[in-house]
C-alpha positions, 0 to 999 in steps of 0.5 A: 334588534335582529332579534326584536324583529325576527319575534314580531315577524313570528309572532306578531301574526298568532295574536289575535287580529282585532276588527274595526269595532274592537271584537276579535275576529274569527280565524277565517276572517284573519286568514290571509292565505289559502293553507290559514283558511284550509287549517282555519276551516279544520279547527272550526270542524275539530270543534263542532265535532267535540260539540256532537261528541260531548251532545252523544257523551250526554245522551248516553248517560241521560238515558243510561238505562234505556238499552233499546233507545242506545242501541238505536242511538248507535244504529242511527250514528252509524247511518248519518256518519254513512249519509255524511260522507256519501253527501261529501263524496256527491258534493265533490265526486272526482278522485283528485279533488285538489287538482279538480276543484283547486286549493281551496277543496279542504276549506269547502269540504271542511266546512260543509262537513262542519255544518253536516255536524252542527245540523246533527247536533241540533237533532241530536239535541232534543234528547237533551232539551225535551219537547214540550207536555202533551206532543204526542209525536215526540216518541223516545225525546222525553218533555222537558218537564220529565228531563228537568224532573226526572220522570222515568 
């Protein structure tokens, strides 16, 4: 019986947590605890950054042929993940943030960091989507048409 009980105390927390309606809830809306929000907020930033990591992934094959426009790429990456943390660093400035801004300063930084992250895949993007025939201020994001019917 010791047994059975000390399994559910364990174990019966790691199973999803269902809401009111019957759709699972996300790790954030089951966290109880600052630490669960903290590693909450880690794993959605993991995330969006596999995201902008398989979106970067797809580009360079896409235009796998295009030297100049790669190199852009690689220049403009470098510039936004410079902008990325100086946004972080201006948004929380003191050195000790923890004991400055208190426990929850990872969730609040991950998750500002994570949405950085989802703002630039959505740029990043329209590489992959195109814009439509006839945008004449799309420069190197080929129409929609072209990247379906490969017009290079």
């Amino acid at each position: 019986m010791r047994i059975l009980l000390a399994l559910a105390v364990f174990w019966l927390p790691a199973l999803p947590v269902q809401a009111q309606e019957g759709t699972e809830m996300t790790c954030l809306e089951a966290a109880t605890t600052q630490l669960e929000m903290n590693q909450c907020a880690g794993l959605d930033l993991e995330a969006a950054e596999s995201e902008l990591n398989r979106v970067l992934a797809d580009i360079n094959l896409r235009y796998a042929d295009k030297a100049d426009f790669l190199n852009k790429l690689k220049m403009s990456q470098s510039a936004w993940q410079t902008l990325r943390e100086a946004n972080l660093d201006l948004r929380f400035p003191l050195e000790d943030k923890r004991v400055q801004y208190g426990s929850m300063v990872p969730m609040c930084v991950q998750t500002i960091d994570r949405q950085l992250v989802i703002e630039r895949v959505a740029f990043l993007k329209q590489w992959l989507v195109g814009i439509d025939e006839g945008d004449v201020c799309g420069g190197s994001i080929q129409s929609s048409d072209c990247l379906e019917n490969d017009c290079s």
